[in-house]
C-alpha positions in Angstrom: 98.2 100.2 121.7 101.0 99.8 124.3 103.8 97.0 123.8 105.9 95.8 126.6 109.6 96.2 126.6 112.1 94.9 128.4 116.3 95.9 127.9 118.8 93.1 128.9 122.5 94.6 129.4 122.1 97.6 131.6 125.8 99.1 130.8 126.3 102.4 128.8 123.8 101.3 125.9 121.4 99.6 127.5 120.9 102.9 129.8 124.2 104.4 130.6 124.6 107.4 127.9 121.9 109.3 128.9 121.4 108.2 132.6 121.9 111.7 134.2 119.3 113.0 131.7 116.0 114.8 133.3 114.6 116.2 130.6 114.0 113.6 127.8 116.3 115.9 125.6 118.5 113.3 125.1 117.1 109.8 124.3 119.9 107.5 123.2 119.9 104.1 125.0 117.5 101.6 125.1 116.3 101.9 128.5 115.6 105.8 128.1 113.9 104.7 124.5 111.4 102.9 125.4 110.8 105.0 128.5 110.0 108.0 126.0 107.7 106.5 123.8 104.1 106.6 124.5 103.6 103.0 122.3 105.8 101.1 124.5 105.8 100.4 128.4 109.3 99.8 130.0 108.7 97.4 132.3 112.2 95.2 133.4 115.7 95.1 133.0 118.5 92.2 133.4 121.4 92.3 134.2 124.5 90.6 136.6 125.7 93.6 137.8 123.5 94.7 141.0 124.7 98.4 141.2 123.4 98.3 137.3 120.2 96.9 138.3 119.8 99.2 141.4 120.5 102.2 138.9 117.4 101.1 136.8 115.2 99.9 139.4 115.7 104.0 140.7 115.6 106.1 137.7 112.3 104.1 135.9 110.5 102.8 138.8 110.6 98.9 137.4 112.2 95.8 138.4 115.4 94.8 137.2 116.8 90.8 137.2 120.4 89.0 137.2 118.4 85.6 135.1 116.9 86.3 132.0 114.7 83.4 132.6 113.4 84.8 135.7 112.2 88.3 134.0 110.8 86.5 130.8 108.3 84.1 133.3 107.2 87.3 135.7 106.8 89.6 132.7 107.1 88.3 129.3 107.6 91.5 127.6 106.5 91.7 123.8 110.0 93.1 122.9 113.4 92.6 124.0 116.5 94.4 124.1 119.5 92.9 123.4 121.8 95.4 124.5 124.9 93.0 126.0 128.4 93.1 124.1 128.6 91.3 120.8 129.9 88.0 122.0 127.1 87.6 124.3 124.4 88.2 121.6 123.8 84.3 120.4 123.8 83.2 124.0 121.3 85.2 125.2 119.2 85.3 122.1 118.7 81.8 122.6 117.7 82.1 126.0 115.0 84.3 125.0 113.1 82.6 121.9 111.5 80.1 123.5 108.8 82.9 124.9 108.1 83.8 121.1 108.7 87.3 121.9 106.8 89.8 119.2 110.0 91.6 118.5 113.9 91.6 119.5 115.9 94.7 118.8 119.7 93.6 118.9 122.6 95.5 119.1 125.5 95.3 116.4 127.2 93.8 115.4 124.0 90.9 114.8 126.6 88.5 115.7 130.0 87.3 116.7 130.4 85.1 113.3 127.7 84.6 109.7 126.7 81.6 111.4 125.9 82.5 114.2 124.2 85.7 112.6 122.2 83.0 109.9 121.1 80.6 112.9 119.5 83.9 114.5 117.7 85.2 111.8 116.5 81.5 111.1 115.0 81.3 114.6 113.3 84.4 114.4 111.8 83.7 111.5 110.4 79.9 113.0 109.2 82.2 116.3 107.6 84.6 114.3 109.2 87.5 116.0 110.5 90.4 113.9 114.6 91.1 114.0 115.3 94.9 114.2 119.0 95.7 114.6 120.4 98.8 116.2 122.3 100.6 113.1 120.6 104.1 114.7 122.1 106.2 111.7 119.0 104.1 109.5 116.2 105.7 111.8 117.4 109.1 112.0 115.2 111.6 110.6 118.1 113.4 109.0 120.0 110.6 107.5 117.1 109.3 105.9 116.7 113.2 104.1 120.2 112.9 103.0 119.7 109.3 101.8 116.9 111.1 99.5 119.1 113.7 98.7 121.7 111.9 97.4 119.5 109.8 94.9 118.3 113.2 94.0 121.5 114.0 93.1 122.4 116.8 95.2 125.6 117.3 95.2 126.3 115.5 91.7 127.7 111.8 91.4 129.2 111.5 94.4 132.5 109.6 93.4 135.4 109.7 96.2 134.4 109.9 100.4 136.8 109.5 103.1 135.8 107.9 106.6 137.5 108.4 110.2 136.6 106.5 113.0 138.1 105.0 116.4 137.1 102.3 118.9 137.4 99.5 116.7 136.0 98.0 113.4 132.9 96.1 114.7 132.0 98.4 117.4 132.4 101.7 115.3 133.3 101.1 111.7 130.6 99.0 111.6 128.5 101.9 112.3 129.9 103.9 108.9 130.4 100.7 106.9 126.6 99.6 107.2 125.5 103.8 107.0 127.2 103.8 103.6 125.5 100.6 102.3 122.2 101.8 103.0 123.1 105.0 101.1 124.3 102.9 98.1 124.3 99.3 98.4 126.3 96.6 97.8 130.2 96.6 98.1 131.9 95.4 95.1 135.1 95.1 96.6 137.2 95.7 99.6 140.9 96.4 99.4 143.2 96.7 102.7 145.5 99.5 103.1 147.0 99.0 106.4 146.0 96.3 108.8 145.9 98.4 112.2 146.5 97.3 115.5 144.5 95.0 117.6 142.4 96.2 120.5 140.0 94.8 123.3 136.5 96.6 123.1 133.5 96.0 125.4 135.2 92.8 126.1 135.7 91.3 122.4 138.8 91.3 120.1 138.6 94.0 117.6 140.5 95.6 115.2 141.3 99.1 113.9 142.5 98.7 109.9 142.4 101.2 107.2 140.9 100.2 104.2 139.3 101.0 100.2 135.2 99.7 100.0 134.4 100.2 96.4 130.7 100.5 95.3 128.8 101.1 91.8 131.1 104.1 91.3 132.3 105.2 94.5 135.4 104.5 96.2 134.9 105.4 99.9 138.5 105.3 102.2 138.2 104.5 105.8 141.1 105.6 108.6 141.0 104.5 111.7 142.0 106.9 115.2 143.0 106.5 118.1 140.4 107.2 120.3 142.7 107.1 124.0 143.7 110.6 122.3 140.0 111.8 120.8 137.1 110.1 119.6 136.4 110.5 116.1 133.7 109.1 113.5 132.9 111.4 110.3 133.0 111.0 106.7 133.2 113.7 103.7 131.4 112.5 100.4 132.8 114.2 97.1 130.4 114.6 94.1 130.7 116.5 91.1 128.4 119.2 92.1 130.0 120.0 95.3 131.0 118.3 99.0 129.1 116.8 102.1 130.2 116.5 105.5 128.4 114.2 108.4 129.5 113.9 111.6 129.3 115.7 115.1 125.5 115.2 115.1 125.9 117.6 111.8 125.3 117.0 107.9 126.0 119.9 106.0 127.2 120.3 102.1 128.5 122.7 100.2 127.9 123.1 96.3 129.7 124.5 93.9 130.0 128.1 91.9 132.4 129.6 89.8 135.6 131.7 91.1 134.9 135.5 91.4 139.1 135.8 91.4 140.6 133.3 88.8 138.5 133.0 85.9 137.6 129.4 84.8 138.2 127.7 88.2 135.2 126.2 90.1 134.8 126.3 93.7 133.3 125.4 96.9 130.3 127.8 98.3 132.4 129.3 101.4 129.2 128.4 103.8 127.6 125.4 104.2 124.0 124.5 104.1 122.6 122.5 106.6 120.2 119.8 106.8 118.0 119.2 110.3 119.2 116.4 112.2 118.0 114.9 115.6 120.7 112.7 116.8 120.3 113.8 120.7 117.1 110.8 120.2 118.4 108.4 117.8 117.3 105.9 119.8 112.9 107.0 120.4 113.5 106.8 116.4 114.4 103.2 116.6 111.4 102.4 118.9 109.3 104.4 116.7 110.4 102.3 113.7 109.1 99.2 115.6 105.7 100.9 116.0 105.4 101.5 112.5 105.8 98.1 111.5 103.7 96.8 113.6 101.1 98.9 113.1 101.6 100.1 109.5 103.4 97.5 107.9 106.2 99.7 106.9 109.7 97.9 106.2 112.4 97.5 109.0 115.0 99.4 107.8 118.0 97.5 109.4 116.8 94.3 109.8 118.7 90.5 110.5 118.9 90.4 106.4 120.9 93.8 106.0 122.9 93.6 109.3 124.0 90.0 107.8 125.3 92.3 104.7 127.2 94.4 106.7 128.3 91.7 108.6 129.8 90.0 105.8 132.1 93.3 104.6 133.4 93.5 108.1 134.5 89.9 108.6 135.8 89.8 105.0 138.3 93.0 105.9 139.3 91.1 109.2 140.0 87.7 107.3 142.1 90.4 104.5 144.4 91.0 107.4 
């Protein structure tokens, strides 16, 4: 079965990334997502900015809109993308529900503010139209092995991590905070270490603080960059059986064996081992999440409830400022 699927915000997620891409090696906006998979049928775009439309219209051979009312009465897609800046998100979602869409994929942050995020998931419930938000890292076929791996205990009881990342707490941190809740749950409690400067990103306030999340027993540290110098968004995990590194489209870990020079000292394994990761297509993952539900009933992994989580832990370190 094919689904119809629309993308509304046409800028660098919504089909901007991997525009100049020929191939289909690299599938990581929502546009280029839905274009790949053989479930879904890209049929519009919205968006106010003409020489974004007129990119669309020419690289996937469909119309593209400046209403949102106008595309969901000529095509009334099955699913939406909401791929506009985070502000814009409530708006726009309420333009949409009253076409009881099947699904809505929206980009995260869910929301500006928990209520805003609460009155959304409500609604969607009402409409009977599933709530699938874009935390990529949660579809990826390698960050769901390591997810597996560390409850096998791979690399011990992982007790300290550090995380580095730039361009803002909700528009990147939220990536790593949300990643590391889905790898061990709940935060127990969030201590601020330095409260960062303040920065404008994709049009919305947002800030760039370094701070302690403490879960069952790990204590994860996150430092923010400066990313007008370098972008950068990694973490290193520390267990008692050795060391794991993710970032750079890598996740490798190193375990531990005993010191060949100074007897009695334990060390790290000089070269890392790998673990296969396809992060050139996060996004065809995301799409092919959506198929599985339908179809299979299998769980949405970041869903309205779990973005509301993670939406909670970023707006209490902002309020801790």
């Amino acid at each position: 079965m094919k689904y119809s699927a629309a993308v509304i915000g046409l800028g660098q997620i919504g089909q901007g990334y991997d525009y100049n891409c020929q191939d289909g090696s690299l599938i990581i906006t929502h546009s280029s997502g839905y274009h790949s998979h053989s479930s879904f049928d890209l049929v519009a775009g919205v968006d106010n900015n003409k020489d974004s439309c007129l990119m669309f219209t020419k690289k996937y051979r469909v119309q593209a809109f400046n209403c949102v009312h106008k595309m969901m009465k000529t095509v009334n897609p099955d699913v939406i993308s909401i791929a506009t800046p985070t502000n814009t998100h409530s708006d726009i979602f309420n333009q949409i529900v009253s076409y009881s869409p099947k699904a809505i994929l929206l980009e995260k942050p869910i929301a500006e503010n928990l209520n805003q995020a609460q009155d959304i998931i409500s609604t969607a419930k009402d409409i009977g139209s599933a709530l699938f938000i874009n935390y990529i890292r949660r579809f990826e076929p390698g960050t769901n092995k390591l997810k597996e791996m560390i409850s096998n205990g791979i690399i011990g009881d992982i007790y300290k991590g550090s995380v580095w990342y730039c361009k803002g707490l909700k528009n990147n941190g939220s990536h790593f905070i949300d990643l590391l809740m889905y790898l061990f749950g709940e935060v127990e409690q969030i201590k601020l270490i330095n409260r960062g400067r303040r920065i404008d990103s994709s049009g919305y306030r947002d800030f760039e603080p370094d701070f302690l999340l403490e879960f069952n027993n790990q204590n994860i540290m996150f430092q923010s960059t400066r990313s007008e110098y370098f972008s950068l968004g990694e973490f290193v995990l520390i267990g008692t059986k050795g060391s794991l590194f993710y970032g750079n489209g890598k996740i490798e870990y190193k375990l531990t064996e005993s010191d060949q020079v100074t007897k009695d000292y334990t060390i790290l394994q000089a070269e890392p081992i790998s673990v296969k990761t396809d992060f050139n297509r996060s996004q065809f993952f995301v799409m092919d999440s959506m198929v599985q539900y339908f179809e299979n009933k299998k769980e949405m992994r970041s869903d309205g409830e779990s973005a509301v989580e993670t939406l909670k832990v970023i707006e209490k370190i902002i309020s801790s400022r």
